[in-house]
Every structure is written in C-alpha cells, then in structure tokens.
KOLBAKOL-281139 format. One record per residue (C-alpha): residue in three letters; x negated, y, z negated. Coordinates in pm, 1 decimal. Layout:
# residues N
NODE   seba       east      north         up
NODE    ala          X          Y          Z
...
//
This chain:
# residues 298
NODE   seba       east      north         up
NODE    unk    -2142.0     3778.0    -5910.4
NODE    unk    -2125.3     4037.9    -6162.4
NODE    unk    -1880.4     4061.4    -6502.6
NODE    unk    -1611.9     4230.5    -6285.5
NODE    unk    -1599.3     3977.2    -5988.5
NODE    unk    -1566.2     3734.9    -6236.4
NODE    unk    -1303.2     3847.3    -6422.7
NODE    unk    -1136.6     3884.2    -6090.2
NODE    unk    -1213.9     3527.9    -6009.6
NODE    unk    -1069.5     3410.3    -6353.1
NODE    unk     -712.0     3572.3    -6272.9
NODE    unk     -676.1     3450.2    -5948.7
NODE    unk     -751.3     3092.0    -6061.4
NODE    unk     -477.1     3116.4    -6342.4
NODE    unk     -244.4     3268.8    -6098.5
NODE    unk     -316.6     3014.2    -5833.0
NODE    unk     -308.6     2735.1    -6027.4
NODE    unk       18.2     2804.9    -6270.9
NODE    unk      181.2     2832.8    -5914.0
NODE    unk       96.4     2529.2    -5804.0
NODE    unk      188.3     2376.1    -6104.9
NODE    unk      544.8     2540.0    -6092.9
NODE    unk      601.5     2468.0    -5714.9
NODE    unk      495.7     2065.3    -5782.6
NODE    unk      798.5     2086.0    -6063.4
NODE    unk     1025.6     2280.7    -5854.2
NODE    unk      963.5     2040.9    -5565.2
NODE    unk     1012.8     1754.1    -5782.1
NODE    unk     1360.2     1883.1    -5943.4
NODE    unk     1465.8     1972.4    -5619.2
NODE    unk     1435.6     1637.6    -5426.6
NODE    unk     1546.5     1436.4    -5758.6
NODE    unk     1886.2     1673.7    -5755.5
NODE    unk     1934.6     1581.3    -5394.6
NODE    unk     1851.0     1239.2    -5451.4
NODE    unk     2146.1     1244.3    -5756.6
NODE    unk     2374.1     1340.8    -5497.7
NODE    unk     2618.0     1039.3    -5491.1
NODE    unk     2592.8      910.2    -5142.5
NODE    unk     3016.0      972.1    -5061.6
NODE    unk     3002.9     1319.8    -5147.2
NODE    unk     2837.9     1578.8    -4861.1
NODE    unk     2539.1     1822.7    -4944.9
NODE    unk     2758.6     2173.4    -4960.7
NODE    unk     2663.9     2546.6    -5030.3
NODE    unk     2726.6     2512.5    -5416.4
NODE    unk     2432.7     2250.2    -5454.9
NODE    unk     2270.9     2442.7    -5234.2
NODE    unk     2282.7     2746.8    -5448.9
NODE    unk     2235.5     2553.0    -5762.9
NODE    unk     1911.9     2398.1    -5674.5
NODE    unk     1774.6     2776.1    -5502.3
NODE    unk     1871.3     2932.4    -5851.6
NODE    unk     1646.7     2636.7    -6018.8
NODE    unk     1375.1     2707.2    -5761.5
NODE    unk     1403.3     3103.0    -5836.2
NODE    unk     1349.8     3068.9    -6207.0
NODE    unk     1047.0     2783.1    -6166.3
NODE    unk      849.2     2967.2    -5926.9
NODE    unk      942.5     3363.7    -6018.7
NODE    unk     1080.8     3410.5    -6408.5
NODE    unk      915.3     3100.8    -6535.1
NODE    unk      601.5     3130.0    -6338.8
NODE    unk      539.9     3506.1    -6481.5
NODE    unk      621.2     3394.5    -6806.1
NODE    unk      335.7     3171.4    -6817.4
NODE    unk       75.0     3409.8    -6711.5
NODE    unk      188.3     3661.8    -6901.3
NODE    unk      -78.0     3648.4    -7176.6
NODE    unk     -315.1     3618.3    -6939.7
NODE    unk     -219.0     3873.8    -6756.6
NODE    unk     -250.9     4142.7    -7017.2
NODE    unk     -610.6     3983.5    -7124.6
NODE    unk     -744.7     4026.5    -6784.1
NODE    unk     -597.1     4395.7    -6765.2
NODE    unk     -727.6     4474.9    -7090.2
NODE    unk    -1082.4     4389.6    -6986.3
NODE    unk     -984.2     4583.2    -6685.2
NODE    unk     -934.5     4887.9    -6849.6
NODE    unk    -1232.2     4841.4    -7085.9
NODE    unk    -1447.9     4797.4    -6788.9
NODE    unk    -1339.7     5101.0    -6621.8
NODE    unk    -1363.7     5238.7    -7001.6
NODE    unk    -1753.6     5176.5    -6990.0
NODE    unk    -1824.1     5296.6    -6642.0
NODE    unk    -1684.4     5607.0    -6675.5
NODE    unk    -1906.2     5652.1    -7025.6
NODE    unk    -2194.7     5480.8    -6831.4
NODE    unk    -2190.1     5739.9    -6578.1
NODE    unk    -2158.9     6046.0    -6786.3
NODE    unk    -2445.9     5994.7    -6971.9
NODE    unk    -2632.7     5906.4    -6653.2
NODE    unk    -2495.6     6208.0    -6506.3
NODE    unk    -2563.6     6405.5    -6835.1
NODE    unk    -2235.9     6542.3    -6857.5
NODE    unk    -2162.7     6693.0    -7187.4
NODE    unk    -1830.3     6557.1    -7319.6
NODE    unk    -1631.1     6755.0    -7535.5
NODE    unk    -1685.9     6736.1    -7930.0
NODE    unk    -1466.7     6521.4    -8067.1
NODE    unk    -1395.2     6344.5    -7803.4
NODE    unk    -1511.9     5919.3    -7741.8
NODE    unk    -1456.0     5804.4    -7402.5
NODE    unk    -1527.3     5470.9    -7522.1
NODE    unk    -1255.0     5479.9    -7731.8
NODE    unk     -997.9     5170.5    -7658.0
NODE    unk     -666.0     5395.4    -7783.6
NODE    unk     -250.3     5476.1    -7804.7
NODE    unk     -306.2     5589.2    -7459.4
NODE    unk     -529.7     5279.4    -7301.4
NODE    unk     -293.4     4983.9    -7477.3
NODE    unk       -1.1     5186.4    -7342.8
NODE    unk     -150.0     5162.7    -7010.4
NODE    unk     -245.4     4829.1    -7043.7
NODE    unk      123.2     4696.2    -7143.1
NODE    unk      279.3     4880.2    -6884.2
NODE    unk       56.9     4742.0    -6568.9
NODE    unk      124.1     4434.3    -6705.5
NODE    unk      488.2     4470.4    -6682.3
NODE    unk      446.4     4613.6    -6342.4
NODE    unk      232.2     4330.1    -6228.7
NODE    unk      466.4     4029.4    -6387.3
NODE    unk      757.9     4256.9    -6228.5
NODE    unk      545.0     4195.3    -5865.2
NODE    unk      491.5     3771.5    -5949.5
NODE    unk      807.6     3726.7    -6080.8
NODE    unk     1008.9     3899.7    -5763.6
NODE    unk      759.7     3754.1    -5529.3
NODE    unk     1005.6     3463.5    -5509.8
NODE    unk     1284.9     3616.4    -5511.0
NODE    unk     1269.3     3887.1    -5215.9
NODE    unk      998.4     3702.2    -5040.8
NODE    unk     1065.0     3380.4    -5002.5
NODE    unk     1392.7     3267.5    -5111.7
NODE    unk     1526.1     3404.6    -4841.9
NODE    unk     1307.1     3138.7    -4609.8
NODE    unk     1461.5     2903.6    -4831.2
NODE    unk     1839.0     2945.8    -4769.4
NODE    unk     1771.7     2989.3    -4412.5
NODE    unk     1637.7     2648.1    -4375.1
NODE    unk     1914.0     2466.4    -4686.1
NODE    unk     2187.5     2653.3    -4493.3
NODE    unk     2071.5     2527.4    -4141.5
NODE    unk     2019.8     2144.1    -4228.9
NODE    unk     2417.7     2141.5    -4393.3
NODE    unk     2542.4     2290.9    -4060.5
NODE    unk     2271.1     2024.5    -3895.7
NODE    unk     2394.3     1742.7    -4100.4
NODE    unk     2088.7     1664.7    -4219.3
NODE    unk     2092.9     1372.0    -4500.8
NODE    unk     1995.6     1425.0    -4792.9
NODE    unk     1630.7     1202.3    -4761.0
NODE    unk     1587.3     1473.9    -4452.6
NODE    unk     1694.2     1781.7    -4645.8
NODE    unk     1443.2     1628.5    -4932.7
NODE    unk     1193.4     1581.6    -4663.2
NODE    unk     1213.5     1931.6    -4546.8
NODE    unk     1225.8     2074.3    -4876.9
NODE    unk      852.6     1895.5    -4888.2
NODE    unk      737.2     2048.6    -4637.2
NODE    unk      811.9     2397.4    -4723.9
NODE    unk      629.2     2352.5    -5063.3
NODE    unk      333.7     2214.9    -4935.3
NODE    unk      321.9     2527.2    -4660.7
NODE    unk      397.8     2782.7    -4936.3
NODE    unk      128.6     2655.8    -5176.3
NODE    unk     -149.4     2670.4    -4902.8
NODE    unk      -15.5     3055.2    -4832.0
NODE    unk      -26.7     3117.9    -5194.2
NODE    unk     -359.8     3126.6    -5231.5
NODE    unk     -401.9     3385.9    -5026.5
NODE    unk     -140.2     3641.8    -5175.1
NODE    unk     -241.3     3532.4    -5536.0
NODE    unk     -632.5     3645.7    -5412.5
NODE    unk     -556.5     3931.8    -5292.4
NODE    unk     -294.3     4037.9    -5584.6
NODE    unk     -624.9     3996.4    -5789.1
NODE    unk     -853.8     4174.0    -5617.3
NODE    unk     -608.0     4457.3    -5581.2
NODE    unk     -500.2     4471.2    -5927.3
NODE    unk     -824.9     4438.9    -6052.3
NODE    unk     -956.5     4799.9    -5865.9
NODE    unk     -611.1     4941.3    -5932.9
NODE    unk     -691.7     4919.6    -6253.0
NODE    unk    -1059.1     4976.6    -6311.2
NODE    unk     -992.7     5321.6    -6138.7
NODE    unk     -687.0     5406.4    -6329.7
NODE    unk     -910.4     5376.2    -6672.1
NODE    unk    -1218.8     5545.7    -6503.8
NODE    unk     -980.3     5810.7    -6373.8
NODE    unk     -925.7     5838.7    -6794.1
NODE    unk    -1298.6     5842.3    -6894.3
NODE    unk    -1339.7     6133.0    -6609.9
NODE    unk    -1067.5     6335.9    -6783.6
NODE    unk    -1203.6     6282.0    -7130.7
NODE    unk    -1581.6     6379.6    -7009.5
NODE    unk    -1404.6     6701.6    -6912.0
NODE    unk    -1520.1     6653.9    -6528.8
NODE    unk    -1333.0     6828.0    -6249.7
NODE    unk    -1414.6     6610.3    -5948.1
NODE    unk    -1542.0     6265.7    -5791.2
NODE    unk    -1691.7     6120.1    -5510.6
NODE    unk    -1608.8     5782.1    -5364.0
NODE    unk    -1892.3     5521.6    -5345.9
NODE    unk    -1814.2     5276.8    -5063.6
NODE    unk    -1990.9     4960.1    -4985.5
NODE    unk    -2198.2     4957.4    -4607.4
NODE    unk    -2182.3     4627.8    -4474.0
NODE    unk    -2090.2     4426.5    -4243.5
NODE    unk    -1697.8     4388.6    -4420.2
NODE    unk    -1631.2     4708.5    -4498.6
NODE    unk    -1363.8     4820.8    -4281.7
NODE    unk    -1333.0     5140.2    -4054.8
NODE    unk    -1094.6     5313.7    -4290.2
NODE    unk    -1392.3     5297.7    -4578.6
NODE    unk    -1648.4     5377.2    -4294.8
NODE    unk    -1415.2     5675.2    -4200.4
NODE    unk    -1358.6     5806.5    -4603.2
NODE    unk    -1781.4     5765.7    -4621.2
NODE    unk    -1831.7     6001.1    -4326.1
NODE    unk    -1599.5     6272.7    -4521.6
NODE    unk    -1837.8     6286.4    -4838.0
NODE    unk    -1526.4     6445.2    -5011.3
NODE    unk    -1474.9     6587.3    -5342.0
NODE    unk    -1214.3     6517.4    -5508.8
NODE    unk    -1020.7     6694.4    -5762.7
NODE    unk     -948.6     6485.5    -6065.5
NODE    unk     -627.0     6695.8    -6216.9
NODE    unk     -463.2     6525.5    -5840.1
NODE    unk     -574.5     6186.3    -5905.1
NODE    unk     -433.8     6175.1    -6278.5
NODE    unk     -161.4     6314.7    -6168.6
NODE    unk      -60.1     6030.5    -5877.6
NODE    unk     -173.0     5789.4    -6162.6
NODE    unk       76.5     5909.7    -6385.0
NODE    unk      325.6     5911.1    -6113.0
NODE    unk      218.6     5526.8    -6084.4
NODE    unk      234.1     5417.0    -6452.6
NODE    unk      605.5     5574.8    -6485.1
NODE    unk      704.8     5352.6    -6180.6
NODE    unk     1036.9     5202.0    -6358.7
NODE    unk     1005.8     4776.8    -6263.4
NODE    unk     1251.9     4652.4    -6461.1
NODE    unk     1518.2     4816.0    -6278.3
NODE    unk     1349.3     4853.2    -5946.0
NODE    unk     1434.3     4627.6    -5668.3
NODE    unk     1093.4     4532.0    -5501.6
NODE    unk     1205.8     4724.9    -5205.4
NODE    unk     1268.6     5037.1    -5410.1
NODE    unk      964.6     4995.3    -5579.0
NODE    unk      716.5     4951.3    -5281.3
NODE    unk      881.7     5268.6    -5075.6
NODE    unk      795.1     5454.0    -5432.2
NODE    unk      419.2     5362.2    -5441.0
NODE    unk      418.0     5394.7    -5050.1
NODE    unk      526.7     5716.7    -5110.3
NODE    unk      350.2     5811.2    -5374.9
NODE    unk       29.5     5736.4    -5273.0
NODE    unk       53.0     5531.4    -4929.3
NODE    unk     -296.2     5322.7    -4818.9
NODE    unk     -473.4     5452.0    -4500.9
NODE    unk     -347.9     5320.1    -4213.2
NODE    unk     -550.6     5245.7    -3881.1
NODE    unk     -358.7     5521.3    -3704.8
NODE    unk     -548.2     5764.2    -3915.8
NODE    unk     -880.7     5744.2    -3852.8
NODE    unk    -1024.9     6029.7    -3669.8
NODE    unk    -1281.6     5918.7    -3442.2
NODE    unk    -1607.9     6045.2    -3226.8
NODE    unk    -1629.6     6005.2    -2833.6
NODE    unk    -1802.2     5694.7    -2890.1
NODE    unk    -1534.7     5534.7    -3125.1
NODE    unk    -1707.1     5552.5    -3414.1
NODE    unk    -1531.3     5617.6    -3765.1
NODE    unk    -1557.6     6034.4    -3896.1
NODE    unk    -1262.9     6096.1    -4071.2
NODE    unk     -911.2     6050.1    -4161.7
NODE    unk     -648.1     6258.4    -4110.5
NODE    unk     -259.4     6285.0    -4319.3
NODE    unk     -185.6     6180.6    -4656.0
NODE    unk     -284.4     5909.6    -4843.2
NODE    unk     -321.8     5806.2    -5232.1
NODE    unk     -670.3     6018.8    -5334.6
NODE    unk     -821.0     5693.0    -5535.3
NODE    unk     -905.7     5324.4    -5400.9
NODE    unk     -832.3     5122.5    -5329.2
NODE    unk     -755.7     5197.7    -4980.3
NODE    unk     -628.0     4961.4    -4828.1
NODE    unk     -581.4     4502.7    -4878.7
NODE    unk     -887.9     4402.0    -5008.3
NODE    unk    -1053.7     4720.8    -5014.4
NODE    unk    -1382.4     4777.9    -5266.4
NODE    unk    -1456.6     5157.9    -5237.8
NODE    unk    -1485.8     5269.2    -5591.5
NODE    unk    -1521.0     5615.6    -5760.2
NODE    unk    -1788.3     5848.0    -5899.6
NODE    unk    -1778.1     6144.3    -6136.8
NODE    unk    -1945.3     6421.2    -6016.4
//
C-alpha cells in the first residue's frame, strides 16, 4: 500500500468510526427520550419531530463538526501529493517550467483550494443525513404512531434501523474516501500541469482484473487532452456554492458540469469488447464510483 492508499485508508477510518460513535449516542438519546415518555401520555408527531431534529444534528451537523480538522489535514496532503506528482513528472518528462515559477510551491491558491473542498466535502457528510436518510426515518416514526406501536416497540425499531445504517455506512464512508481522495489529487495535479506550462495529458488507467469497462473503454481512446478544458471544469467545481445548495441542487450542478461515464456510453466492437465512449462527460477521473484512472502530463 503506498503513501496515497494510506492516507485514503486513514480518512475513511475517522469517517467510519466518528459515525459510529454519533449513531451509538443518537440511538441512545433516542430510546432514553421514548423511554421518558410518561406511560399516560401517547407517542405523537411533536416527539416525533423532536427526537428526528436530535438525530439530524448527532449524525449530520455534529458528525461533520468532528471531522472537520481532519478533514482539511487529509485534503491538504491531498493536494500536496498531487503537488509532487505533477513536479515528479515534469522533470521526468523534462519539461521546462517557466522561470519563476515553483510547482512545488504549497500557496494563496492551493490553501484556498484546500479550504474550499473541505467545505464542500463537510457540506456532502453533514447533508448525508439529512436528504438521505431522515427521510427513512419519519417514514418508519410516522408509521408505528398510526400502528400504535408502544413505545418499547418504537424503541425497538429505532434499534434496528441504527444497527442497519451503521453496517451501510461503511460502505458510503469508503467510497466518499476513495472518491475524494482522486478528486482531489487530480484537481492539484491539474495545477502543477498549468504551472509547468503543459498543454495536454493522457490518462493512465490500471489493467486488471477490477478495472471496469468504462476505464477499459477511455484506455482504448489513447486521448489527449487539453488542459485549458480541464482547469476550466475544475474551476467550475471549486465555485460550486454548498452552503446554500440543497444536495439536490448541488449534485444536478456537478452532474452537469462534468457528469461520470455511464454504461450506456461505451462504444463497443462486434465482439463486445470496450473501444470507446461516446457523449459528454467530465475530461478528468475519476470516472466513475470507485474509479482509479489517474492523469499524465504530456
């Protein structure tokens, strides 16, 4: 495992296991405030709602707060990573960067980058909650009041459902890492290419036995790619406006911006095998969920 899976690895851990932290404390608040419930009184909308808003804060504003520091760390290193490669390659490449000019150089524009993915990413973890699962939430609260479920079986229920969503959570949290780590390797190589004063880039994609037919498909193109594009779509994707973006608004921006290859557009040989792609789609990896193409100045 090499410096960059690792610090992958590290991220995902502290995301993972903050979130299981928070859901054991929402869980817990959530069955004692049922449990307070004095037995005359019926379980009605308003505790309902007042134990969901609890919930919303422990496992979305509260949660993000908590990795926030580590959040910018691992993006930092992120950036400084993608930093080196770029500098890496042009002297391996022999490029001749212009005088004056360090693309090693950790700057206004790099810690500007860095605090504003990080406010983009806590803007993901802290509305993951919110627009994707609370709704699961009321669904199920709102069904066992017209049920008339007790409050031990609401309680119950309410176990359940943490104990499912922490299993899936290990999943999302994984792949949020993995995705935010290329997303952001690439975004500071894309700056290293510009500073090296390079016009284009290949794609290097990995040939095994995971890489997926949209990789296979980008491999077979052997494309250049112009660079004053991809800075441009980056740009486009740093302004991206989270704090008063609903996360709807804000995927349809980035899906239109620069939307992942989808299996419809593969453009394939007689025999099925991958050649191309065909439409639009963001000029930079990664490509798709878990994708691990990467980029080469040329």
């Amino acid at each position: 495992m090499d410096y960059f899976d690792k610090l992958m690895f590290e991220y995902y851990k502290v995301l993972n296991n903050t979130w299981k932290k928070e859901i054991r404390e929402a869980a817990l608040f959530s069955i004692k405030a049922l449990s307070d419930i004095p037995k005359h009184e019926r379980i009605n909308k308003k505790h309902i709602n007042d134990i969901l808003e609890v919930i919303k804060v422990n496992l979305g504003d509260d949660f993000a707060s908590e990795v926030a520091s580590d959040t910018k760390s691992y993006l930092k290193r992120c950036v400084m990573l993608g930093i080196q490669d770029s500098e890496a390659m042009s002297k391996t490449n022999k490029i001749k960067v212009p005088t004056g000019v360090s693309i090693g150089l950790y700057g206004l524009k790099e810690q500007k980058m860095v605090n504003t993915l990080t406010e983009q990413n806590l803007f993901w973890i802290g509305k993951h909650f919110d627009e994707d699962i609370s709704n699961k939430f009321k669904t199920t609260l709102n069904e066992t009041i017209q049920s008339g479920f007790t409050r031990d079986m609401l309680a119950d229920k309410l176990k359940e459902q943490f104990q499912d969503l922490g299993n899936k959570s290990e999943v999302y949290w994984q792949g949020l890492a993995e995705h935010t780590s290329l997303k952001v390797r690439e975004f500071a190589r894309l700056e290293g290419y510009q500073k090296a004063g390079v016009k284009f880039y290949k794609l290097v994609v990995i040939l095994d036995d995971r890489t997926s037919d949209i990789c296979r498909a980008l491999a077979k193109e052997d494309k250049l790619y112009p660079l004053d594009v991809a800075i441009e779509v980056r740009d486009n994707l740093l302004d991206l406006d989270s704090k008063n973006q609903s996360l709807e608004s804000a995927r349809d921006y980035i899906k239109a911006l620069a939307p992942w290859v989808s299996e419809s557009q593969i453009v394939r040989d007689n025999n099925g095998n991958p050649t191309g792609v065909s439409g639009a789609h963001t000029p930079f990896p990664p490509f798709h969920w878990k994708c691990r193409t990467t980029t080469l100045l040329f």
